[in-house]
C-alpha positions as CSV (number, residue, x, y, z in Angstrom):
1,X,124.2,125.6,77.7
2,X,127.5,126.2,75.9
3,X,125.0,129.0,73.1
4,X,124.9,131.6,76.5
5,X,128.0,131.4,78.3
6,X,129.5,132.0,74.7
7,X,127.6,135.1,74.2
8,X,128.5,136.2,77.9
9,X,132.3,135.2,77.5
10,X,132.5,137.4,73.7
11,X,130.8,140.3,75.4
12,X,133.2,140.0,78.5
13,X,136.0,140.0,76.0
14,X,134.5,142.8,73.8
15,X,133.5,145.1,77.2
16,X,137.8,144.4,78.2
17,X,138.9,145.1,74.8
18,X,137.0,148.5,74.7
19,X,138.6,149.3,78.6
20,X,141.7,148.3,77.5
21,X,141.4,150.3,74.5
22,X,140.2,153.5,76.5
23,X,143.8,152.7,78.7
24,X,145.6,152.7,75.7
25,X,144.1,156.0,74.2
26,X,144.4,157.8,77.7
27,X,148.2,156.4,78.3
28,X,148.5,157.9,74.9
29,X,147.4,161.0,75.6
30,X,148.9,161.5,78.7
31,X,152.1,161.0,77.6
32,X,151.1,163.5,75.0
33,X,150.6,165.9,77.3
34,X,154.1,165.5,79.1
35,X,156.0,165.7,75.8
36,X,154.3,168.9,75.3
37,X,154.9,170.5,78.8
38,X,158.5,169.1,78.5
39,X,159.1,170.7,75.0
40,X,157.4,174.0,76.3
41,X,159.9,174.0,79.3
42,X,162.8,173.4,76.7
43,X,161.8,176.6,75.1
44,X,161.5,178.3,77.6
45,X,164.9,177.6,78.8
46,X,166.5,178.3,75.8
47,X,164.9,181.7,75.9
48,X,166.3,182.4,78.9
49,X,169.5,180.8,77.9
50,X,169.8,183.2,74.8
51,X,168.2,186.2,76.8
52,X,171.0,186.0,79.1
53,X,173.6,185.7,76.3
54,X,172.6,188.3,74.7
55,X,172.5,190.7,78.0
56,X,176.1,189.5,78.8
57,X,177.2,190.6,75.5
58,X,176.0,194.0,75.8
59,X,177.6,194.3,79.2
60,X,180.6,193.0,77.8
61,X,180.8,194.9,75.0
62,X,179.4,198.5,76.9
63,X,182.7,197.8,79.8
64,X,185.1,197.2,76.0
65,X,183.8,200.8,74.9
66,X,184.3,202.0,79.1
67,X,187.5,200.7,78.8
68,X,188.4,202.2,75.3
69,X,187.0,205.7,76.3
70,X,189.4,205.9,79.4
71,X,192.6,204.9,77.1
């Protein structure tokens, strides 16, 4: 008896490789996918960060030239 319970046991372990496997590749892929959305919210707040820079420099520098013009 030992010929089928072989077989059965090597296809059990073949069929939980190939699951495990699948795990692995959609783990992978998911944490893919959360690097990405992470890095595109990085981007995004830097530009905001530098859009806002840059509009406080103009109103810093527009109030300079106010304050210049009443002098």
């Amino acid at each position: 008896i030992p010929g089928p319970t072989g077989a059965i046991t090597s296809f059990t372990t073949r069929v939980e490789r190939e699951r495990e496997k699948r795990e692995g590749l959609l783990k992978s892929e998911e944490e893919r996918k959360k690097m990405e959305d992470f890095n595109k919210a990085q981007s995004l707040l830097t530009k905001q960060t530098q859009q806002t820079i840059k509009e406080e420099r103009e109103r810093m520098k527009e109030q300079f030239m106010k304050e210049q013009e009443e002098k």
